[in-house]
C-alpha positions as CSV (number, residue, x, y, z in Angstrom):
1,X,70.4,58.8,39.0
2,X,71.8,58.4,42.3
3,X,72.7,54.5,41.7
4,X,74.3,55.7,38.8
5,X,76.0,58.4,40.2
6,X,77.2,56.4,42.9
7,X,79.2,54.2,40.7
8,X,80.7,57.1,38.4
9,X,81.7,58.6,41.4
10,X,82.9,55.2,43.0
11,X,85.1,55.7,39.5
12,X,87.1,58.8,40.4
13,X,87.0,58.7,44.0
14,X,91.2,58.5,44.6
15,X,91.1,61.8,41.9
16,X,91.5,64.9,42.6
17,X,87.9,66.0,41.5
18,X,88.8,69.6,41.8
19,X,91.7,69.7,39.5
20,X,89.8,67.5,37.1
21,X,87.5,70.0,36.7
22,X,89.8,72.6,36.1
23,X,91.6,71.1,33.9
24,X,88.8,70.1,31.5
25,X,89.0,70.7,27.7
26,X,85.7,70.1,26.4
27,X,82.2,70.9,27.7
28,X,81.1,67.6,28.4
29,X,84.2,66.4,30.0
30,X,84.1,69.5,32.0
31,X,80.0,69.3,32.8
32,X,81.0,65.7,34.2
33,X,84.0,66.5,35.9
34,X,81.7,70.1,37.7
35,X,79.0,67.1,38.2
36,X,81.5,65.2,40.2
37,X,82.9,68.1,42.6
38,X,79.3,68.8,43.2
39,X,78.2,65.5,43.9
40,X,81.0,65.1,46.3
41,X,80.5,67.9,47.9
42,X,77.2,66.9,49.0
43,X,78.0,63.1,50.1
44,X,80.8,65.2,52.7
45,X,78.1,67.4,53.6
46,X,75.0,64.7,54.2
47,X,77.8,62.4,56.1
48,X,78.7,65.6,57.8
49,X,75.0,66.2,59.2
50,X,74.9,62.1,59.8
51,X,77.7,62.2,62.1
52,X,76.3,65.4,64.3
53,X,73.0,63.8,64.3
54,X,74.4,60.7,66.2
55,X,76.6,62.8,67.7
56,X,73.7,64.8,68.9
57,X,71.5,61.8,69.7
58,X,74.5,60.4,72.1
59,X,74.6,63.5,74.1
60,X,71.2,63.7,74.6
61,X,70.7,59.8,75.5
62,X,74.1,60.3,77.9
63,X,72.3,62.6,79.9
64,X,69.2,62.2,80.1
């Protein structure tokens, strides 16, 4: 589902995903937009552990 999510998320990226979901009237709209928040959530945390990883990987190459 990932491919898939990708592109739905692609989709409302310039939202506000967070507002969406509050604003919500009916369940599926609001499961989707809840879907969204989360999924965004974890692409900012995996790029988040991505960057300290190189991050971590440059120190340690620097001085070695």
């Amino acid at each position: 589902m990932d491919s898939g999510g990708t592109f739905v998320f692609d989709m409302f990226e310039e939202m506000d995903l967070y507002d969406l979901a509050k604003t919500a009237q009916n369940e599926d709209y609001k499961r989707l937009s809840e879907w969204l928040c989360n999924y965004q959530s974890r692409k900012i945390a995996e790029h988040n552990r991505l960057w300290e990883q190189d991050k971590r990987r440059e120190y340690e190459h620097e001085y070695q």
